[in-house]
C-alpha positions as a Markdown table, in Angstrom:
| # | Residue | x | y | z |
|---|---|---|---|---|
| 1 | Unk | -88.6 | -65.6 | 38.9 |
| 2 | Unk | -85.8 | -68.0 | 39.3 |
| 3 | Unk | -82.2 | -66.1 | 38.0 |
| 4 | Unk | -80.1 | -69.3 | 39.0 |
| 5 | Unk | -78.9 | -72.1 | 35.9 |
| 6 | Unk | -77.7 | -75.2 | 37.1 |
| 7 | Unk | -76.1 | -77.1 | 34.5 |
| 8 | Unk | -74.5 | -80.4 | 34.6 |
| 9 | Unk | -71.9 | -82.7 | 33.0 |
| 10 | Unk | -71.7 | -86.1 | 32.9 |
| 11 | Unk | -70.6 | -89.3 | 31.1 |
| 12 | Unk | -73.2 | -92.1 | 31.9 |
| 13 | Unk | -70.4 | -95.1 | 30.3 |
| 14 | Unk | -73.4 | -95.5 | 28.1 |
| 15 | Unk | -75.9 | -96.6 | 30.9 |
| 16 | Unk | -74.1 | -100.3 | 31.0 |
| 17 | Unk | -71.5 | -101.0 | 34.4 |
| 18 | Unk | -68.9 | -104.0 | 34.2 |
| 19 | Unk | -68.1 | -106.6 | 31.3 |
| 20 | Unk | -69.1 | -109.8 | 30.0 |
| 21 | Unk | -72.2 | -111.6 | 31.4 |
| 22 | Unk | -71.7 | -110.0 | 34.7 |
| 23 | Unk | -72.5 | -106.8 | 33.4 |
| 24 | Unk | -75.5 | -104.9 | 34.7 |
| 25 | Unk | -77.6 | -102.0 | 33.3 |
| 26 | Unk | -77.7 | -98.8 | 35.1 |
| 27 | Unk | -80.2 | -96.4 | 32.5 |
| 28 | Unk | -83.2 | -96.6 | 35.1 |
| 29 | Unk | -80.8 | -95.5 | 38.1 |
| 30 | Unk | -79.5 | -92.5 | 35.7 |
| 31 | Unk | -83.2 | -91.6 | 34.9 |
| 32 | Unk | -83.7 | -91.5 | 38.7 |
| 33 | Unk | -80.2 | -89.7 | 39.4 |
| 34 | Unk | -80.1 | -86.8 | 37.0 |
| 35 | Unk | -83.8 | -85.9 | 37.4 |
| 36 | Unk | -83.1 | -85.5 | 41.0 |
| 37 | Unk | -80.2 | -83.0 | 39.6 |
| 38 | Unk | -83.1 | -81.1 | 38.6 |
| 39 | Unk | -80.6 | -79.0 | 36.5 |
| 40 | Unk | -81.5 | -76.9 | 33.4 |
| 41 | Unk | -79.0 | -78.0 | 31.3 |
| 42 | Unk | -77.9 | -81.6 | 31.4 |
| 43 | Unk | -75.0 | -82.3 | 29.3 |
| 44 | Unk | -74.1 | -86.0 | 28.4 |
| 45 | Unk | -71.4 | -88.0 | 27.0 |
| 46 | Unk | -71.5 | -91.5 | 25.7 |
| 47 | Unk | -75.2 | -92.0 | 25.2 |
| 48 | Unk | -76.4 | -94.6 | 23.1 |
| 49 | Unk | -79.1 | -94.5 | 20.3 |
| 50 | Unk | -78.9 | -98.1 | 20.1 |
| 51 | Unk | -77.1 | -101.3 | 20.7 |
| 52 | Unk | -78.2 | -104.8 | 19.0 |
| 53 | Unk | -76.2 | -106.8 | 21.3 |
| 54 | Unk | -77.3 | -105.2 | 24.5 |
| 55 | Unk | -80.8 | -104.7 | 23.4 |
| 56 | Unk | -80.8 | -108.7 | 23.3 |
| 57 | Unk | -79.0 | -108.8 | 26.5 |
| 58 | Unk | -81.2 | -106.8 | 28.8 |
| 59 | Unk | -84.8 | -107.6 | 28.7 |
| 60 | Unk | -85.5 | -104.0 | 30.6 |
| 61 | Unk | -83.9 | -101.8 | 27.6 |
| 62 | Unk | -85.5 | -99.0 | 27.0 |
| 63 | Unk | -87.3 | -98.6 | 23.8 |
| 64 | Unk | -86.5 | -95.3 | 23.2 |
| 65 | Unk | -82.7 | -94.0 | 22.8 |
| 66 | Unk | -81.0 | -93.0 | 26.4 |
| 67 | Unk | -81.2 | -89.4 | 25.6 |
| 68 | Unk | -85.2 | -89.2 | 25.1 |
| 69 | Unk | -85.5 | -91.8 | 27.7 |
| 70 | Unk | -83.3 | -89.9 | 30.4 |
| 71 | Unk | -84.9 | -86.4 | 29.5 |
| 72 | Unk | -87.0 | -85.4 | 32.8 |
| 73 | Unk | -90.1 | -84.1 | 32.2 |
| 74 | Unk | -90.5 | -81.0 | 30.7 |
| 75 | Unk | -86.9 | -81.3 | 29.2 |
| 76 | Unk | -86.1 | -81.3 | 25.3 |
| 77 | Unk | -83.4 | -84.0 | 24.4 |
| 78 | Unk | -80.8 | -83.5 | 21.9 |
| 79 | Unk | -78.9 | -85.9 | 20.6 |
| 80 | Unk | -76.0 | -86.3 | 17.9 |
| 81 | Unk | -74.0 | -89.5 | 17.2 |
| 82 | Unk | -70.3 | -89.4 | 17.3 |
| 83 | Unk | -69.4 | -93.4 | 16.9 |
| 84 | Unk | -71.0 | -95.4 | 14.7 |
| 85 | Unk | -69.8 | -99.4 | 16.0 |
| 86 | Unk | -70.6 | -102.8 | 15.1 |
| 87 | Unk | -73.8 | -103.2 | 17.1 |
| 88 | Unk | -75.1 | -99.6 | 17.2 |
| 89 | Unk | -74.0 | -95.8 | 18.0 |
| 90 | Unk | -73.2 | -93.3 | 20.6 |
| 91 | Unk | -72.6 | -89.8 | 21.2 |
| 92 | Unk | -73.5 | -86.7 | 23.3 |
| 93 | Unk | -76.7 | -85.0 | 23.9 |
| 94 | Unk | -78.4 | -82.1 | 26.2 |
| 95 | Unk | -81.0 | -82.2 | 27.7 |
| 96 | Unk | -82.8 | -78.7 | 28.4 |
| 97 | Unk | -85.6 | -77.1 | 30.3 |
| 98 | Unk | -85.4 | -74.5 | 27.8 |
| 99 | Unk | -86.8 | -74.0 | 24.4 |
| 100 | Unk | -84.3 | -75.2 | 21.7 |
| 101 | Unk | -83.8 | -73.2 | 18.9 |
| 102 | Unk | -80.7 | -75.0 | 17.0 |
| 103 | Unk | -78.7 | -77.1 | 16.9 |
| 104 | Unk | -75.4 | -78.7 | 14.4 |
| 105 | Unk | -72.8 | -81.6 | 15.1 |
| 106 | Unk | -69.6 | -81.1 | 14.3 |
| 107 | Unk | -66.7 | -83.9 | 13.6 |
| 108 | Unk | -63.3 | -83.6 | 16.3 |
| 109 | Unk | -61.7 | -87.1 | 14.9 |
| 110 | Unk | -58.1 | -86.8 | 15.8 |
| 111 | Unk | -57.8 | -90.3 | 14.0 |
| 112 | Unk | -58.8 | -93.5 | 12.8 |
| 113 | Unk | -59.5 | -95.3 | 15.8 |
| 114 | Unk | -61.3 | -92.3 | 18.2 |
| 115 | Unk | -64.6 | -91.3 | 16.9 |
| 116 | Unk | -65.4 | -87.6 | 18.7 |
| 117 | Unk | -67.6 | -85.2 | 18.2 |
| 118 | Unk | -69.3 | -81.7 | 19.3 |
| 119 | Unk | -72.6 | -80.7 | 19.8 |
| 120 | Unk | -73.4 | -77.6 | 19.4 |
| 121 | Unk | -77.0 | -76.2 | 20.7 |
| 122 | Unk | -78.6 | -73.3 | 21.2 |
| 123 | Unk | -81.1 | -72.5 | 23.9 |
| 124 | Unk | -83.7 | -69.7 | 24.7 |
| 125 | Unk | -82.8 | -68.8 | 28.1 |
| 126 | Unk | -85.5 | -65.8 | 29.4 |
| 127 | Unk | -84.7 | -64.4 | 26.3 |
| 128 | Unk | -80.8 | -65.1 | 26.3 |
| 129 | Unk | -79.3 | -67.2 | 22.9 |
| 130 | Unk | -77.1 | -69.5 | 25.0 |
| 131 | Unk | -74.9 | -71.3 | 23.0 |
| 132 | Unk | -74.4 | -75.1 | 24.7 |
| 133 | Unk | -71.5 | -77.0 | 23.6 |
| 134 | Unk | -71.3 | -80.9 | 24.9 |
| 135 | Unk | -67.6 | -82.7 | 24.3 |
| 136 | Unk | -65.7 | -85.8 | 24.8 |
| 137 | Unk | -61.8 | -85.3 | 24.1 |
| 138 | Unk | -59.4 | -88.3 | 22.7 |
| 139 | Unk | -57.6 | -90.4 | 24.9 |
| 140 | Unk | -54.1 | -89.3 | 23.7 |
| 141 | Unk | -52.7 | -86.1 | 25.2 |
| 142 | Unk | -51.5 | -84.8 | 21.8 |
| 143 | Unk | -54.8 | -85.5 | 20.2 |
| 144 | Unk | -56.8 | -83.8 | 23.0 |
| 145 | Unk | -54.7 | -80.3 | 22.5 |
| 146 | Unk | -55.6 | -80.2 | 18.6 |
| 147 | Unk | -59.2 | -80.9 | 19.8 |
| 148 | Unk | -59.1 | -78.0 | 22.5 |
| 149 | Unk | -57.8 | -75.6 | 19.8 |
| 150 | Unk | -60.6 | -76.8 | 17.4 |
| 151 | Unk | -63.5 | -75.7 | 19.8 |
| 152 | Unk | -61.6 | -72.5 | 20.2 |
| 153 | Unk | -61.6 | -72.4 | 16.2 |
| 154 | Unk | -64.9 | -73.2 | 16.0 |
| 155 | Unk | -66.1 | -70.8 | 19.1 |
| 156 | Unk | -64.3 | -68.3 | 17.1 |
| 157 | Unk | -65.9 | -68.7 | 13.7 |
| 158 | Unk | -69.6 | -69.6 | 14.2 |
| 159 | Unk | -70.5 | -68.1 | 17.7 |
| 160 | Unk | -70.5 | -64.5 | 18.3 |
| 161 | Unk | -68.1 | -62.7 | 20.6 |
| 162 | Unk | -70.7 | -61.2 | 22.8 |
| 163 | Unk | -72.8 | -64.1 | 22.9 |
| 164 | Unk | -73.5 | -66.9 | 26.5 |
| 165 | Unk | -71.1 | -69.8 | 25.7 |
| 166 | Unk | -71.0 | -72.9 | 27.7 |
| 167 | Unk | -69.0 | -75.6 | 26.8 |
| 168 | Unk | -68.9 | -78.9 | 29.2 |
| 169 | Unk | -68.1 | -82.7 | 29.0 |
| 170 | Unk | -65.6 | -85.5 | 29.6 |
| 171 | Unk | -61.7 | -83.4 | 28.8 |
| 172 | Unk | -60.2 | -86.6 | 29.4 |
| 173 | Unk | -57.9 | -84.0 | 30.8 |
| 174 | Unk | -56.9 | -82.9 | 34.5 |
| 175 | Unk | -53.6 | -80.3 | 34.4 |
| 176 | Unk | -53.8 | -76.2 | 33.8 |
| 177 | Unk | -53.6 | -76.6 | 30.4 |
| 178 | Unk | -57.5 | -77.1 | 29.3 |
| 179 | Unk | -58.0 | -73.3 | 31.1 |
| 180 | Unk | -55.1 | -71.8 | 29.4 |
| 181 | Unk | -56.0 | -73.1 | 25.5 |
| 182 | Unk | -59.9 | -72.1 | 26.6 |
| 183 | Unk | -59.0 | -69.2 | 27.9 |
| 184 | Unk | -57.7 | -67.5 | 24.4 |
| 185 | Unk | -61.6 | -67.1 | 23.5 |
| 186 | Unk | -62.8 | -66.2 | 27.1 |
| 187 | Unk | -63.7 | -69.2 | 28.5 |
| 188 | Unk | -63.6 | -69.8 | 31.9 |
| 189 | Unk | -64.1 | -71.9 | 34.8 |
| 190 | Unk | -66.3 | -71.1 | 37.9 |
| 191 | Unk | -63.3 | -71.7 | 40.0 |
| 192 | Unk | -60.1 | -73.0 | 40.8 |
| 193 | Unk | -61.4 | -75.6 | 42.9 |
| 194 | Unk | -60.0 | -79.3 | 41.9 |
| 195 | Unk | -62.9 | -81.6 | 41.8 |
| 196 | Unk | -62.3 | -85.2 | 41.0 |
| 197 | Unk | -65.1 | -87.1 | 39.0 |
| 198 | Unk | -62.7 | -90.1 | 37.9 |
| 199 | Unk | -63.2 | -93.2 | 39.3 |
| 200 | Unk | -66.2 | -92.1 | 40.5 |
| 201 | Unk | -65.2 | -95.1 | 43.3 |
| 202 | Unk | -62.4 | -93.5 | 44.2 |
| 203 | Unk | -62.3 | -90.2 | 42.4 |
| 204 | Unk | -58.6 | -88.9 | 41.8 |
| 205 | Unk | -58.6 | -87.3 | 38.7 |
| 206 | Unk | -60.8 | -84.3 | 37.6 |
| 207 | Unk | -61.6 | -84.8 | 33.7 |
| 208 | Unk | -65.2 | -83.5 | 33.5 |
| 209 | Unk | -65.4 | -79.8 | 33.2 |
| 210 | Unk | -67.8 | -76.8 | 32.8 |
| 211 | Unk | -66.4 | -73.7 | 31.0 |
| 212 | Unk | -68.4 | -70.6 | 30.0 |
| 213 | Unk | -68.3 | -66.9 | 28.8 |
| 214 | Unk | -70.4 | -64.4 | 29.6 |
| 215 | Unk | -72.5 | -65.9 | 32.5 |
| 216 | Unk | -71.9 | -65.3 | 36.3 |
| 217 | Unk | -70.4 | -67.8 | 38.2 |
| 218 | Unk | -72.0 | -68.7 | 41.5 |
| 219 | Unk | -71.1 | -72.5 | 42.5 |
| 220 | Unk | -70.3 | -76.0 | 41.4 |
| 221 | Unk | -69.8 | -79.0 | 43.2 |
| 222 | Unk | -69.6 | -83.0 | 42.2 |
| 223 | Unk | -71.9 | -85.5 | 44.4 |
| 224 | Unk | -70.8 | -88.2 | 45.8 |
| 225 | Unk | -72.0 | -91.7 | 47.4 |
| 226 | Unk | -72.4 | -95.1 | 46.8 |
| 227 | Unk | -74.8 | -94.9 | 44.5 |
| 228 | Unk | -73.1 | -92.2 | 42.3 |
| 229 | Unk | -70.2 | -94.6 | 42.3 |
| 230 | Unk | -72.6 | -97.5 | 40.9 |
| 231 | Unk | -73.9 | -96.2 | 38.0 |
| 232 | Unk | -70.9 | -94.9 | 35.7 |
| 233 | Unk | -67.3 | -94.7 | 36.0 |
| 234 | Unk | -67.4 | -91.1 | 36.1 |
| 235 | Unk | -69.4 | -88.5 | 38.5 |
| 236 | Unk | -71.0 | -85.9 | 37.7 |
| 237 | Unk | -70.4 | -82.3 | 37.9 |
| 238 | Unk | -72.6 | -79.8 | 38.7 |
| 239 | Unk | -72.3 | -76.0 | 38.7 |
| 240 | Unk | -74.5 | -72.8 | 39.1 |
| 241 | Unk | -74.6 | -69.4 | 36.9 |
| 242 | Unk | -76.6 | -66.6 | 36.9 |
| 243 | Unk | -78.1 | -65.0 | 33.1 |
| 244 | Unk | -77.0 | -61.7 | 32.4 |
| 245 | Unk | -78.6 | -59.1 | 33.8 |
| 246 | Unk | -79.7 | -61.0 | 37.0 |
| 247 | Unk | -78.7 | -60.9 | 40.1 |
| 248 | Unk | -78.1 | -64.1 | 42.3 |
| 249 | Unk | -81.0 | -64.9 | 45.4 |
């Protein structure tokens, strides 16, 4: 019976690489890439329901939104729009092996002109209510500290203290301070390894995280290569837990 969940974290740039005419569509690669992963818990940031313009644009665009069309098989998708634009919408979504039970958006708009959101799902794991939360943080430092303290707010109010928590996306964040503010509700990371996922070219900066309560850590790692570097401006990270109550292989 496998005790091990791998869960992953990753903004896909919203399956499109470069600008203007020369710009090429990178969705199929992504299908390819994060069912290779072959993670339980795939959580995503900037994933597009639809686009008008690019829909035109690409002849190969999939009929069905990213998330349901990036879900391996045997994987629910979940999906909640943070940013509603000109020619379409995009948010976050998770994609899970394991049976869904609920799930709630909730609006982190530090202004205006940032559109950000939460999702919030909750997961069957052998038996375990995991509670999954998928983020993008603002672009302005001051912005992104209000932001942190609201998912400790909302951790706080509407999960309960004893309860699996994993919360994981793009911090748009890289210094000590994202462990300290998570820390207040027990949040943690699996290490205190730095792992750069930004550029994914040239990766210098680590701004993709995995944070969790009450689960084991075992590992995490972020894969590199050409064609990682290809497909988003980010990389993905990946890390390893084991469920309460089991013990690791």
């Amino acid at each position: 019976m496998q005790s091990v969940l791998r869960v992953v974290s990753y903004n896909i740039h919203k399956g499109v690489r470069g600008l203007g005419p020369a710009r090429r569509l990178e969705i199929h690669n992504l299908r390819q890439a994060i069912a290779r992963l072959d993670a339980d818990l795939v959580c995503l940031q900037e994933v597009r329901k639809l686009n008008r313009r690019e829909e035109q644009f690409f002849v190969p665009w999939p009929s069905q939104g990213q998330a349901d069309f990036l879900a391996p098989q045997g994987h629910t998708a979940v999906y909640r729009s943070n940013a509603i634009t000109r020619h379409g919408e995009h948010g976050n979504a998770l994609l899970s092996r394991w049976p869904v039970l609920a799930h709630q958006h909730a609006d982190m708009s530090d202004h205006r002109f940032e559109q950000r959101g939460l999702l919030h799902t909750e997961v069957d794991m052998r038996g375990h209510r995991v509670h999954v939360l998928v983020l993008h943080l603002g672009l302005m430092r001051g912005g992104r500290m209000r932001q942190l303290q609201q998912v400790c707010d909302y951790v706080r109010r509407d999960i309960a203290p004893d309860a699996p928590v994993i919360v994981a996306g793009d911090f748009n964040e890289w210094n000590a301070s994202v462990r300290k503010v998570l820390g207040d509700v027990g949040l943690v990371a699996p290490s205190l390894q730095h792992l750069p996922t930004f550029p994914s070219a040239v990766p210098l900066l680590a701004l993709d995280h995995i944070y969790t309560r009450g689960l084991q850590p075992l590992r995490q790692h972020v894969p590199h290569g050409p064609h990682w570097a290809r497909m988003s401006d980010h990389l993905p990270i990946v890390a390893e837990f084991v469920l309460p109550g089991k013990a690791p292989p």
